[in-house]
C-alpha positions in Angstrom: 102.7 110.4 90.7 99.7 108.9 89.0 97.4 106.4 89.7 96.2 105.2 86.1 94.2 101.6 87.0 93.0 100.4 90.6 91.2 96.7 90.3 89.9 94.6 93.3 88.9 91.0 94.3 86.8 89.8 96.7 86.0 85.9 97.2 82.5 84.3 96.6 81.6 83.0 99.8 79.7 84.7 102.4 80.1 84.7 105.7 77.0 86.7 107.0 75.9 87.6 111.2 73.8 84.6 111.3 76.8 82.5 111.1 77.5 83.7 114.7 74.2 83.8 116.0 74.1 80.4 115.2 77.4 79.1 116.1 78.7 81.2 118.9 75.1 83.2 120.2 76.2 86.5 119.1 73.4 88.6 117.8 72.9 89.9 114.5 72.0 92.7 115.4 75.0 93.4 118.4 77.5 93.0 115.7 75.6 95.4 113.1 75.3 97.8 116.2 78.9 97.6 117.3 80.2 97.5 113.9 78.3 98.3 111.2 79.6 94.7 109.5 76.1 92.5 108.2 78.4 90.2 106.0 81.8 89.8 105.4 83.8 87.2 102.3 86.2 84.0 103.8 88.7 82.5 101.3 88.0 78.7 99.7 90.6 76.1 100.6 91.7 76.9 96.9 92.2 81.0 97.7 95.3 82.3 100.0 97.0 85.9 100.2 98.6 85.6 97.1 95.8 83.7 95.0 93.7 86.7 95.5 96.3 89.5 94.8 97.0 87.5 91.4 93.2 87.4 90.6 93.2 91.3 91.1 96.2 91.6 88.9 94.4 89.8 85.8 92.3 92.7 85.4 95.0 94.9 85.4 96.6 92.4 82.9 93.4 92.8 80.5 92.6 96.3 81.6 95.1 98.8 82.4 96.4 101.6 80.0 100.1 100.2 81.1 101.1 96.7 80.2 102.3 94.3 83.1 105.8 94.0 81.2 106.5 97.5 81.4 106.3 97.7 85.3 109.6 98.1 87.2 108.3 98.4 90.8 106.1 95.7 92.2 105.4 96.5 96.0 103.2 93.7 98.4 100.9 95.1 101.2 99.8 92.9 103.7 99.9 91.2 107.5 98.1 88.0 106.8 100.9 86.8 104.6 100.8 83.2 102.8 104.3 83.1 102.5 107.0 84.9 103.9 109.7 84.1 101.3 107.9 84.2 98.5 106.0 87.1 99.3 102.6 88.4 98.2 104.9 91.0 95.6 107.7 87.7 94.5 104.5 85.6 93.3 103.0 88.3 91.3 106.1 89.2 89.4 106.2 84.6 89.0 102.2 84.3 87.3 103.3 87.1 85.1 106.3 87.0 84.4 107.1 90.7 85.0 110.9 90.7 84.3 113.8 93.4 86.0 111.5 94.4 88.3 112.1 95.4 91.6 110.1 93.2 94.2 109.3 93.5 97.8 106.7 93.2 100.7 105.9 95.5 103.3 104.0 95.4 106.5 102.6 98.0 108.5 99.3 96.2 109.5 96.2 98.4 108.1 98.6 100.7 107.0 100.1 99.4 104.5 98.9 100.2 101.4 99.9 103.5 102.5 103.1 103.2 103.3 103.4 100.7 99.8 102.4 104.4 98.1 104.6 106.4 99.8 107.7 104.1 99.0 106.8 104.4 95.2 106.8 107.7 95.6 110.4 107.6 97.1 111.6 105.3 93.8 109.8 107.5 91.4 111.2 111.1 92.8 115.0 109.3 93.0 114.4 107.9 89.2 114.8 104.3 90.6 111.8 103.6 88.8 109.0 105.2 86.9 105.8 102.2 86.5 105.0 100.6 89.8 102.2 98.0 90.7 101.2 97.8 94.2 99.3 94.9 95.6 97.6 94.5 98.5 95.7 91.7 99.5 94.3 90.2 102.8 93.0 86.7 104.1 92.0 87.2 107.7 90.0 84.6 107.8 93.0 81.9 108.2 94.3 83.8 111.1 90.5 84.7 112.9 89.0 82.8 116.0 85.2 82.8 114.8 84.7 82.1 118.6 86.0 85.3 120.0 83.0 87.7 121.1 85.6 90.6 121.1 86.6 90.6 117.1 85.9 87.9 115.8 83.0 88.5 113.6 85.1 91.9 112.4 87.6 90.6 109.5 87.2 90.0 105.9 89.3 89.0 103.2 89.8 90.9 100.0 92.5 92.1 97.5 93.0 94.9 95.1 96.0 95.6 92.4 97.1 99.7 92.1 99.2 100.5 89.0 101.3 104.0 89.0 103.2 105.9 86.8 104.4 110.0 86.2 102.6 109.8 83.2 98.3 110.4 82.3 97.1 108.1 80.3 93.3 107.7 80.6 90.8 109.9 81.9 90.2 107.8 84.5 93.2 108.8 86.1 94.1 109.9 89.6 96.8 112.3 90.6 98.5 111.3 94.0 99.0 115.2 95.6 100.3 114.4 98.9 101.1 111.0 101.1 102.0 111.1 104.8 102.5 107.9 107.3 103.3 108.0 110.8 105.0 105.6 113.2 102.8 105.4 116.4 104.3 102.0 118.0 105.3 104.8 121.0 101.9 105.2 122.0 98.9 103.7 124.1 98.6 99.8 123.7 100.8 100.2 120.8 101.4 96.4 119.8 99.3 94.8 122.3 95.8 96.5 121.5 95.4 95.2 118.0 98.2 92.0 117.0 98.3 88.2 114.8 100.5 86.1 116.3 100.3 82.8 113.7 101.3 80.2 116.7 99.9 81.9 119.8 96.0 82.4 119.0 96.0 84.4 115.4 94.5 87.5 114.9 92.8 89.4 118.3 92.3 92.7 119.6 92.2 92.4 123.4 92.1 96.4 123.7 89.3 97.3 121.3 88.3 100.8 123.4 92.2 101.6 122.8 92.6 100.9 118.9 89.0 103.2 119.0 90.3 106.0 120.5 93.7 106.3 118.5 92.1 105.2 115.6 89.6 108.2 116.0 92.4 110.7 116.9 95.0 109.9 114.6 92.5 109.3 111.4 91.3 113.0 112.2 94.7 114.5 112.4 96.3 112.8 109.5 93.6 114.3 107.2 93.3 117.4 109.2 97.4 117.7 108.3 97.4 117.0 105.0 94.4 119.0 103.8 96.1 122.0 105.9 99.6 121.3 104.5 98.1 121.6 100.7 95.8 124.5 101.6 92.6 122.9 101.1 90.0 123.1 103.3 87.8 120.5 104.6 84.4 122.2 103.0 86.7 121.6 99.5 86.8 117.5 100.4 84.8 115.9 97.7 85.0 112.6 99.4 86.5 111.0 102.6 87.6 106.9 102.1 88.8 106.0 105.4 90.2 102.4 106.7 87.1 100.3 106.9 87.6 99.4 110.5 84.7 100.0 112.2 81.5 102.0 111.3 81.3 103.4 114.8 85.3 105.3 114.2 83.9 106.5 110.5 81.2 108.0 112.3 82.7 109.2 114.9 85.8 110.4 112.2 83.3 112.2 109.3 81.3 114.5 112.8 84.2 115.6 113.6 85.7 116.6 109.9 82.0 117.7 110.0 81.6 115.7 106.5 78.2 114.9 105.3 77.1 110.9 104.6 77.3 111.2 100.8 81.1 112.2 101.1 82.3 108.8 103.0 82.6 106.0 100.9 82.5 103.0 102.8 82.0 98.8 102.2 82.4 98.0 105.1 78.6 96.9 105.7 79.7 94.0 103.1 82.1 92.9 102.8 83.9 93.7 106.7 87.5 95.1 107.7 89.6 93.9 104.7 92.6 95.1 106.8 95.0 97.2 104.7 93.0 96.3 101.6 90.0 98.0 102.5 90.7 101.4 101.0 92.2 100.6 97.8 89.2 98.2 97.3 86.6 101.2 98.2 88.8 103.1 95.8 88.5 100.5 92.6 84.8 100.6 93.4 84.3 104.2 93.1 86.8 105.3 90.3 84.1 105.5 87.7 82.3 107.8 89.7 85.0 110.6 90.6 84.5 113.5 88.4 87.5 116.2 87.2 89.1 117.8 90.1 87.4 115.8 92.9 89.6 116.2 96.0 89.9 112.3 97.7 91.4 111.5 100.9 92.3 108.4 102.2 92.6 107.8 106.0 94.1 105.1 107.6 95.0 103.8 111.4 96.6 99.9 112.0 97.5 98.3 114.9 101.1 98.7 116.2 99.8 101.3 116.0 100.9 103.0 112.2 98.3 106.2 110.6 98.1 107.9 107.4 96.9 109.8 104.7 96.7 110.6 100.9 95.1 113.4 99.0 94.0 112.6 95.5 92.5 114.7 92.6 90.7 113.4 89.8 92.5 114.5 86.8 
């Protein structure tokens, strides 16, 4: 499985820590200390869920090596839907017009995008489909209480477009070695540390030392396991993109993996935790910059709780 174009979008207005100093008397510099986050992008009344996965999609429509009308496997990621019927994936296949496509939505809070690559995976190896387009997009802002001191000033909104095939077609592209996601709503606070309820409060994370903790152990042994089940060692890791949740957890994460600064590629500073979004946007950020047989991995933990990882190589 390749990955032969990766695109993001990100709205235009900022929401930066003086918003809260102002409006709720929490300090700049608490947040930056607590979560690395100095600004973060909020939607226009104009931008939803599925606005911004359709604007990340137009530069695939200009851009990729693989024409929209040639995609037979279009796969939504995300837990701040607009709309649950016609889902993030439904209006994507509508503004293009992407016909006999298969078309669905999954959820697996900051895991998603994950699991939406493993399930292409699963249609590609069965020959139920060979050209996929995964989109995963994130408005957190509709759902956030600005007010709460606990996570409030943590989310940000963002989208990004991923479009796979088993063929190469540029030299920009990225081979997908190895996916692995893990059910882990067994363990700890499971759904009550991290959860968005639409008519009881939106999104809040009343157990944020919880989420930390698994978040830290899981994001280390899900890269741990699939650098070890590939035979690659961690001193072979050419870079390290985890879920932008929390600088404190990448951090904690890269001294552990014992992984120096210039291998973890983060955006978190800017633009906030983009939920399940975060890493493909890092991703589309940073493709230019990959060079031939760059080993990638992408580490992941959401609330529920869910974990995973992929390792990539640059092709």
């Amino acid at each position: 499985m390749i990955i032969n174009f990766v695109s993001s979008y990100t709205p235009d207005a900022i929401v930066a820590n003086l918003f809260f100093t102002e409006n709720y008397g929490i300090l700049e510099q608490d947040i930056f200390s607590k979560s690395g986050i100095r600004e973060r992008r909020r939607t226009s009344l104009r931008e939803n869920t599925n606005s911004m996965g359709i604007e990340a999609v137009k530069k695939v429509f200009f851009d990729s090596p693989i024409p929209l009308g040639e995609i037979d496997l279009i796969i939504g990621a995300t837990y701040t839907p607009y709309d649950t019927v016609g889902t993030l994936a439904h209006a994507v296949q509508n503004q293009f017009n992407i016909a006999n496509a298969k078309c669905f939505t999954v959820d697996s809070a900051c895991s998603s995008f994950i699991n939406a690559l493993e399930m292409v995976d699963c249609y590609f190896v069965n020959n139920k489909a060979s050209k996929a387009l995964i989109i995963v997009s994130e408005n957190n802002s509709v759902y956030n209480d600005y007010s709460d001191e606990k996570s409030g000033f943590l989310w940000g909104d963002g989208a990004a477009a991923v479009v796979l095939s088993n063929e190469r077609y540029s030299d920009e592209d990225i081979e997908v070695i190895d996916i692995n996601t893990t059910g882990l709503g067994n363990i700890g606070k499971s759904i009550e540390g991290v959860y968005l309820r639409p008519g009881n409060g939106g999104i809040k994370m009343p157990f944020g030392k919880d989420v930390f903790q698994f978040a830290c152990t899981y994001m280390i042994q899900e890269t741990e396991q699939i650098l070890c089940n590939n035979n690659i060692s961690v001193n072979q890791l050419n870079y390290f993109i985890p879920h932008q949740a929390n600088a404190r957890i990448t951090d904690f994460v890269a001294k552990k993996l014992k992984l120096d600064t210039a291998q973890i590629l983060t955006n978190i500073e800017q633009f906030g935790n983009t939920g399940s979004a975060s890493t493909a946007i890092v991703l589309s950020q940073n493709m230019r910059n990959f060079k031939t047989n760059d080993l990638i991995v992408i580490s992941v933990f959401g609330g529920g709780y869910s974990s995973g990882a992929v390792l990539l190589k640059k092709l």
